[in-house]
C-alpha positions in Angstrom: -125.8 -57.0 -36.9 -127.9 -56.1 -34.1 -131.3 -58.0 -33.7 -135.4 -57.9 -32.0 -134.3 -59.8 -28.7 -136.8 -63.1 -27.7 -137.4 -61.8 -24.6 -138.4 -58.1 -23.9 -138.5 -57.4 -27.3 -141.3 -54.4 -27.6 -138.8 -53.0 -25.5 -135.8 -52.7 -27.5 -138.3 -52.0 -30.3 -139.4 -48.9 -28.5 -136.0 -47.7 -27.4 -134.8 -47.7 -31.2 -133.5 -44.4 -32.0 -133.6 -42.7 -36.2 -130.7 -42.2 -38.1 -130.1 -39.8 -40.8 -130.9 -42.9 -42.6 -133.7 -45.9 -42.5 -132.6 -49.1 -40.6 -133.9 -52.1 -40.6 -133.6 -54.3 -37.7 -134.0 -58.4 -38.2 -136.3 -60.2 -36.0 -134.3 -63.2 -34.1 -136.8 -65.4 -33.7 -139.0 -65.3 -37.4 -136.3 -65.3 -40.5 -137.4 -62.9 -42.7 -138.8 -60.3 -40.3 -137.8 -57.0 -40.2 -138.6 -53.6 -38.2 -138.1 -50.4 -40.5 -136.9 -47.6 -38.5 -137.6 -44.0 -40.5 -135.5 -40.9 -39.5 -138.7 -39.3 -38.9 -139.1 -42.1 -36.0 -142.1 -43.8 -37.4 -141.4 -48.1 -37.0 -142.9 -50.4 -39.0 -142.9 -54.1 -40.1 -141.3 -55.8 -43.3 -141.7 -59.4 -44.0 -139.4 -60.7 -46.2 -139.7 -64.0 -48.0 -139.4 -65.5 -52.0 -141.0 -66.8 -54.1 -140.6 -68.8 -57.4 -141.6 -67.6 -60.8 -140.8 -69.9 -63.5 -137.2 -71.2 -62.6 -135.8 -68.3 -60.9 -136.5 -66.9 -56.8 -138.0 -63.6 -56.8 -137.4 -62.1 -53.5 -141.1 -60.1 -51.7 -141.3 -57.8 -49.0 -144.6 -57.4 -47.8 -145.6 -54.6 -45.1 -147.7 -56.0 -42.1 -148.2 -52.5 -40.4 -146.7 -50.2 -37.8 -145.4 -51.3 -34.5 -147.0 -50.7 -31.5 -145.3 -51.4 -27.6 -148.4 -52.8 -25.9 -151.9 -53.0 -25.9 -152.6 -49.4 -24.8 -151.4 -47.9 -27.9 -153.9 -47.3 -30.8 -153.3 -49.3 -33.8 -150.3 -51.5 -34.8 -148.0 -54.5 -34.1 -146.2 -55.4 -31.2 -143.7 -58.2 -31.6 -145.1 -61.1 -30.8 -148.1 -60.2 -33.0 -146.0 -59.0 -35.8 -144.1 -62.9 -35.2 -147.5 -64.7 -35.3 -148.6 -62.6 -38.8 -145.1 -63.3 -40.4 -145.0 -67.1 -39.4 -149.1 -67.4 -40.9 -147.2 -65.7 -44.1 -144.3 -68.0 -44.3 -146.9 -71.3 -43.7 -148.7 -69.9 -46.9 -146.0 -69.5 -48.9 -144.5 -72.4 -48.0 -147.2 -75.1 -47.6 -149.6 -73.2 -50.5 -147.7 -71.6 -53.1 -149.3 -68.1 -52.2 -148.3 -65.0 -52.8 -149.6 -62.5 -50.2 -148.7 -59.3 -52.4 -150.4 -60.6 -56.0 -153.3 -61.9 -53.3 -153.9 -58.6 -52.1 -153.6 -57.2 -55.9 -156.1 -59.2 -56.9 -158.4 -58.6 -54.0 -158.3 -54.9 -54.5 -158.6 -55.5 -58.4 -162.0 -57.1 -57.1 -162.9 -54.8 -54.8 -162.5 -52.1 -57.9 -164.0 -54.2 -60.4 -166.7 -55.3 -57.6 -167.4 -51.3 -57.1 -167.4 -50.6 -60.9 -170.7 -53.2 -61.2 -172.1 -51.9 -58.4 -175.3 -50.2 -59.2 -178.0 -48.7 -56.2 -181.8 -49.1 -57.1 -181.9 -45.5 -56.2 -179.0 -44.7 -59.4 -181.3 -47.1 -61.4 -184.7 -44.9 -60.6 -182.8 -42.1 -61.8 -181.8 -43.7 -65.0 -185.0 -45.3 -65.6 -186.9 -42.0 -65.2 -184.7 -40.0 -67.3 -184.8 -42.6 -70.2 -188.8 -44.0 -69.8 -190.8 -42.0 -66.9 -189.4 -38.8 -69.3 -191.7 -39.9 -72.1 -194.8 -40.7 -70.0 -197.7 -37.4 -69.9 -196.8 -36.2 -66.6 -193.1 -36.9 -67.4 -193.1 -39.8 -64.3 -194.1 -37.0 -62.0 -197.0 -39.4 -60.4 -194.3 -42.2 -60.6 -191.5 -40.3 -59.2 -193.9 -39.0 -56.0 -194.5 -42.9 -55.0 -191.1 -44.3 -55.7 -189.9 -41.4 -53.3 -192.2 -42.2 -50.6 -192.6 -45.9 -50.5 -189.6 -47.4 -52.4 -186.3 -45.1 -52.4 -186.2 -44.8 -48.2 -186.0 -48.8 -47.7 -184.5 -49.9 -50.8 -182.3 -47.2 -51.9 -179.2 -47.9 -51.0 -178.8 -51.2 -51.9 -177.4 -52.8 -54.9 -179.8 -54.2 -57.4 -178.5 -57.6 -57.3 -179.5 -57.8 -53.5 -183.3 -57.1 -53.8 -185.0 -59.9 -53.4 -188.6 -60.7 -53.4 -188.7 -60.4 -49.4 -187.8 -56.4 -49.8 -190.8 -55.9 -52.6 -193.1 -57.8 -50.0 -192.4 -55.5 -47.3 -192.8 -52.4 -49.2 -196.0 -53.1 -50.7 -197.0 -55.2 -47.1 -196.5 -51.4 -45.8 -199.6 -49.9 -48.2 -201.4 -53.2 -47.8 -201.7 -52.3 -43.9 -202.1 -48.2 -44.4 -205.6 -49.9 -46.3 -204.1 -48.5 -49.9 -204.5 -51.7 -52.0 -204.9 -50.3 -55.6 -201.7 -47.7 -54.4 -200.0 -51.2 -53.4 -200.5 -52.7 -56.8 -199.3 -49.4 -58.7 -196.0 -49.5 -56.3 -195.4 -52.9 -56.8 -196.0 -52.5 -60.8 -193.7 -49.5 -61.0 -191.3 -51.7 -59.0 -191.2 -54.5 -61.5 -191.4 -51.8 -64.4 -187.8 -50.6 -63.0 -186.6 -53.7 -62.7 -187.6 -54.8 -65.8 -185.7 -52.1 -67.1 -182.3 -53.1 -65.5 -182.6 -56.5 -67.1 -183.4 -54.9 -70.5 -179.9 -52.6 -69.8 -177.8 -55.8 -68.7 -177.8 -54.7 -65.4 -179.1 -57.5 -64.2 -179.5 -61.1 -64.6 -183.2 -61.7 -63.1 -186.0 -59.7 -62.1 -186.6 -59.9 -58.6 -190.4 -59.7 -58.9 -190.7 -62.3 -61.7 -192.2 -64.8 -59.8 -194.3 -62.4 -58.0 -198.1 -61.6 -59.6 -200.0 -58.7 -59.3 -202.9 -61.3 -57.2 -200.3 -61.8 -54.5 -200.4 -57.8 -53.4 -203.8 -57.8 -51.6 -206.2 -60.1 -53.8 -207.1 -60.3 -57.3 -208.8 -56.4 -58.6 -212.4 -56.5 -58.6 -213.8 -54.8 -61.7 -216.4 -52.0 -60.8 -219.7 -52.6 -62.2 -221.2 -49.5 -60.7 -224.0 -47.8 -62.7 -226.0 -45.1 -61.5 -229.8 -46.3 -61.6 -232.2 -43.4 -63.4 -233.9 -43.2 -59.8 -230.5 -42.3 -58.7 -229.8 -39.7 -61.0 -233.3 -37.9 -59.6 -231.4 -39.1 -56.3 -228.6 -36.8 -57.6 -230.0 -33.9 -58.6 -231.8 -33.1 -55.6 -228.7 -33.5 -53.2 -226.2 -32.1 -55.2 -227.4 -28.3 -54.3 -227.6 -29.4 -50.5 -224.2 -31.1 -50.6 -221.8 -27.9 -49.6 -220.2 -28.9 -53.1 -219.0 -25.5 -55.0 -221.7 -25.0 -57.7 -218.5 -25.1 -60.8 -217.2 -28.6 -58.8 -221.1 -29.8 -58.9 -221.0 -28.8 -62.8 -218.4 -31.1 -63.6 -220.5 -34.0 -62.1 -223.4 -33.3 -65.2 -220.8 -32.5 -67.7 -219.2 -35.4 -67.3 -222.3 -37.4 -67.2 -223.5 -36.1 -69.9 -220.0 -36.8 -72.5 -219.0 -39.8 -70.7 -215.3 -38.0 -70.5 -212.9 -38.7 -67.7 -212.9 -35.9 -64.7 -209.0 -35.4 -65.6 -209.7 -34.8 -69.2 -213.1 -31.8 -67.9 -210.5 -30.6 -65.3 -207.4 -29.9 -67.9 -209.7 -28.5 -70.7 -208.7 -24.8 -71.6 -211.5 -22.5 -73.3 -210.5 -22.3 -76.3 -210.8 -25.9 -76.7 -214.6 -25.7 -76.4 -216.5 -24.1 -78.9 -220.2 -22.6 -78.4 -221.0 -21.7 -82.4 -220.2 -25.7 -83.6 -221.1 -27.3 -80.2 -217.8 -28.8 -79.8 -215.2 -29.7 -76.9 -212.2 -31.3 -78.4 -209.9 -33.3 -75.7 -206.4 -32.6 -76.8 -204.4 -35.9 -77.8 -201.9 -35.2 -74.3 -205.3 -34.9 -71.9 -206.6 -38.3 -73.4 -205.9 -41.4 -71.6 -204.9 -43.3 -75.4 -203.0 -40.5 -76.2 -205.9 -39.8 -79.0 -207.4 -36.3 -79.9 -211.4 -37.1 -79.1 -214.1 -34.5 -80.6 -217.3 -34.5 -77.8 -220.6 -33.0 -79.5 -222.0 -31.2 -77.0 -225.8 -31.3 -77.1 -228.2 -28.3 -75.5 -227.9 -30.4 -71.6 -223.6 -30.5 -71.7 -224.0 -27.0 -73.5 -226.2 -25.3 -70.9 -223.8 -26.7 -68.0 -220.3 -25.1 -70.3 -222.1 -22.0 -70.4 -222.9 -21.9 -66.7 -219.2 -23.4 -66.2 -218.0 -20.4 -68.1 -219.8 -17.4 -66.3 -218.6 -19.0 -63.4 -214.8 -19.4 -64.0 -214.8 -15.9 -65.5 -212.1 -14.8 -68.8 -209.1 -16.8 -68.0 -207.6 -19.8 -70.0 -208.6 -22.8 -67.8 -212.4 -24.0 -67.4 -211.1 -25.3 -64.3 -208.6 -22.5 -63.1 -206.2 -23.8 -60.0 -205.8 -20.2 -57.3 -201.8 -20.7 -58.0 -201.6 -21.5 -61.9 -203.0 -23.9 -64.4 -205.7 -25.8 -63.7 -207.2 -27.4 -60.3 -205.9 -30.8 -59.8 -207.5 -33.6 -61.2 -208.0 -35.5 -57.9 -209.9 -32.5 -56.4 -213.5 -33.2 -57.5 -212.6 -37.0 -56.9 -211.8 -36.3 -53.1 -214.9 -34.2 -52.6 -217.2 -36.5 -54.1 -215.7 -39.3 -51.7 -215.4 -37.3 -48.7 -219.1 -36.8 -49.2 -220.0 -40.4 -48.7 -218.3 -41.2 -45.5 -219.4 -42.7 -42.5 -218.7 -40.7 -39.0 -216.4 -43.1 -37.8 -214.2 -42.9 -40.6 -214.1 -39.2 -41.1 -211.2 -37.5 -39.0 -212.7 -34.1 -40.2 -217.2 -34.4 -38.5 -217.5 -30.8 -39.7 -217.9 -32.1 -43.1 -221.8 -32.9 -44.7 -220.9 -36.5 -44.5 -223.6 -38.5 -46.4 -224.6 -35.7 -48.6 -224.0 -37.3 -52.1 -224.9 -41.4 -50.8 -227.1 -42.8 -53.3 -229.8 -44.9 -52.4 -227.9 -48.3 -54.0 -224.3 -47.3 -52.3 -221.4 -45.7 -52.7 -220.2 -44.3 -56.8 -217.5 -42.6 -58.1 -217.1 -40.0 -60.9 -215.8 -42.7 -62.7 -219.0 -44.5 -62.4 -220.3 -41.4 -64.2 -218.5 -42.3 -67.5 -219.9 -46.0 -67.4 -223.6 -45.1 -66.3 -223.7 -42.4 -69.6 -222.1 -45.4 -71.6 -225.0 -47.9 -69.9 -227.8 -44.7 -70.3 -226.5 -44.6 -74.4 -227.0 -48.3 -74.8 -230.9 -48.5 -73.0 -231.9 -45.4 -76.0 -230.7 -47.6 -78.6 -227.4 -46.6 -79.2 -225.2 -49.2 -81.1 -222.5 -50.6 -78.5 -219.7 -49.4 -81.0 -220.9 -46.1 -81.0 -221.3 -45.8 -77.4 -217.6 -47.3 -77.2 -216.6 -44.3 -79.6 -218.0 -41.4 -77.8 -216.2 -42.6 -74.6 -213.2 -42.6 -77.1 -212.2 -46.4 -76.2 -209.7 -47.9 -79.1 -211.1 -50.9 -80.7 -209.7 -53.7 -79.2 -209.7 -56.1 -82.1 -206.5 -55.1 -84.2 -207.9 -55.9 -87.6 -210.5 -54.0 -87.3 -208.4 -50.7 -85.6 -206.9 -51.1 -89.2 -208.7 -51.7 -91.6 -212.8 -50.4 -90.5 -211.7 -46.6 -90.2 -215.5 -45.3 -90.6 -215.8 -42.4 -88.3 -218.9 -43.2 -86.8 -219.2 -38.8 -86.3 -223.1 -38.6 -86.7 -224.2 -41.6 -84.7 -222.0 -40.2 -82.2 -223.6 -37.3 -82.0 -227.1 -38.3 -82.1 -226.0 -40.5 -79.2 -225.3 -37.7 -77.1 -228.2 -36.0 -77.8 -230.5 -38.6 -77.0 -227.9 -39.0 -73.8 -228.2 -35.3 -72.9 -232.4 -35.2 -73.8 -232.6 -38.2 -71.8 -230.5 -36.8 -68.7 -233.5 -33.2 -68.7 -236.2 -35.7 -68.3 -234.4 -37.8 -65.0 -233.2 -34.6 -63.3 -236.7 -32.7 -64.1 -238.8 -35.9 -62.9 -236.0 -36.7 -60.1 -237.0 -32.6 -58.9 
């Protein structure tokens, strides 16, 4: 039978011509070689060795590739390569007990398996949206809008058993120097909220951000304590009109002084939730932070400022009505208020009345508004549980969120009518 030549063997390879049928040509130098020549022409290599299984020789034949003549061909095994690869083969065999084709079997059963457990953060946002961010108020719409922007496009694509705490660190390490500190802290919360989630699914062994607290992402939080001073509701009053400020946006300020509600809660309220013959907003259980329906008492002061609200907004559904649909967003009044107390050298838009709402003790926030009315409630007398109520805060005590279920409905609303008297007497003195 004829044989590969030692010498000038990629030759005689090449010059092989097909028959109707395969042939295989030995190798004379490596036992167990062969070349496979197809009668469509194609050539490739065959190693042939055997191996024991129990008391009998099972004979293998395991395909190293296609031949190639030399190095200027793309792809493939020239002889001498093909020699080197069967003779590594043999040694294994031989000297190991291995079995190249069950190796390679298992390696893609692996690979498969390996693929199977593979799981992307950006598969496991999806999951964790449909199944939790779903049942949240916005539906995870405010979660899904930061996980887009400052998680998904650096750790997307990898698997979730490759995060490590260095990838959370450069994420929120991005906010931290865009001078977003609070944003950094929600990230890195909704972060650990996700993974948290994986674990809970036996996804995942261990959290990657376990051993990572919320003080380590820019500094512990600092709890506001800002209260606007009476002098500084005066203060108010008299720059308000000045401050370029719409007069419906400059409304919300005093309505919301003058409930204690949160700006999102004024901004999502529809008309028919207010009423002017019992003197009554009620804040819908899926506007209220706790998820709890809240009843406001609106005394003449929060009245007079619905009324002027409500000539101003004209006959549609929302007190607040948005130019597209709905209702304006709830970051709007927020913004204006802010961009109102800038400095010049930190305002890309100078057109803008930059100072026009600075009080005389600093900067304040409409959130500030809900604890000064709270503060204001408390200096008239009003019981600290009552004053709690009206800004419809659940009782943090347990036992008592059970079992004291008085209502607390008319010291309520004798607390915002002292609030709302009391607020006519600043702004008229302040004037």
């Amino acid at each position: 039978m004829e044989k590969i030549p030692r010498s000038t063997a990629d030759e005689f390879c090449q010059k092989l011509k097909p028959q109707e049928k395969p042939i295989y040509i030995r190798d004379s130098q490596v036992k167990g070689l062969v070349l496979r020549v197809m009668p469509t022409g194609s050539k490739s290599w065959i190693f042939c060795y055997s191996v024991k299984e129990g008391d009998k020789w099972r004979e293998r034949r395991n395909g190293l590739g296609p031949f190639r003549q030399g190095r200027n061909d793309a792809g493939g095994l020239t002889v001498s390569a093909a020699r080197r690869l069967a003779e590594r083969i043999k040694n294994e065999v031989k000297h190991e007990g291995a079995d190249p084709i069950e190796e390679r079997k298992k390696r893609a059963v692996n690979r498969a398996n390996e693929k199977a457990l593979t799981v992307l953060v950006k598969d496991l946002f999806e999951r964790w949206a449909i199944t939790d961010l779903i049942n949240r108020k916005d539906k995870g719409t405010e979660a899904r809008r930061m996980m887009e922007k400052d998680v998904l496009p650096f750790i997307g694509e990898l698997d979730i058993r490759d995060v490590r705490k260095l990838h959370v660190a450069e994420i929120t390490d991005r906010l931290l120097q865009r001078n977003v500190k609070r944003m950094a802290k929600v990230v890195f919360s909704l972060i650990r909220q996700m993974f948290r989630f994986a674990v809970t699914r036996d996804l995942l062994e261990s959290d990657p951000t376990a051993m990572v607290s919320k003080k380590n992402i820019g500094g512990a939080n600092i709890e506001r304590e800002r209260v606007l001073s009476e002098e500084e509701i005066g203060e108010l009053a008299r720059k308000l009109p000045l401050s370029q400020m719409t007069e419906m946006n400059g409304l919300a300020i005093w309505i919301t002084l003058a409930t204690g509600c949160r700006i999102g809660e004024l901004l999502k309220a529809r008309w028919y939730h207010i009423s002017f013959e019992r003197n009554t907003w009620i804040i819908p259980a899926e506007n209220s932070k706790n998820q709890r329906e809240h009843i406001v008492h609106l005394s003449p002061f929060a009245l007079r400022h619905f009324l002027k609200l409500h000539e101003l907004s004209g006959e549609g559904e929302w007190c607040y009505p948005s130019r597209v649909n709905g209702h304006i967003c709830p970051k709007t009044i927020t913004k204006q208020i802010t961009d109102r107390q800038r400095t010049v050298a930190n305002l890309k838009n100078r057109s803008k009345n930059t100072n026009a709402l600075t009080l005389s003790k600093g900067v304040w926030k409409p959130h500030d508004l809900r604890r000064t009315a709270a503060t204001l409630m408390n200096a008239l007398g009003v019981l600290p549980e009552v004053a709690e109520r009206c800004l419809n805060h659940l009782e943090e005590n347990r036992l008592k969120r059970i079992y004291q279920r008085y209502g607390y409905e008319v010291e309520m609303k004798q607390a915002w009518e002292a609030l709302g008297h009391h607020l006519d007497q600043l702004i008229t003195k302040g004037q």
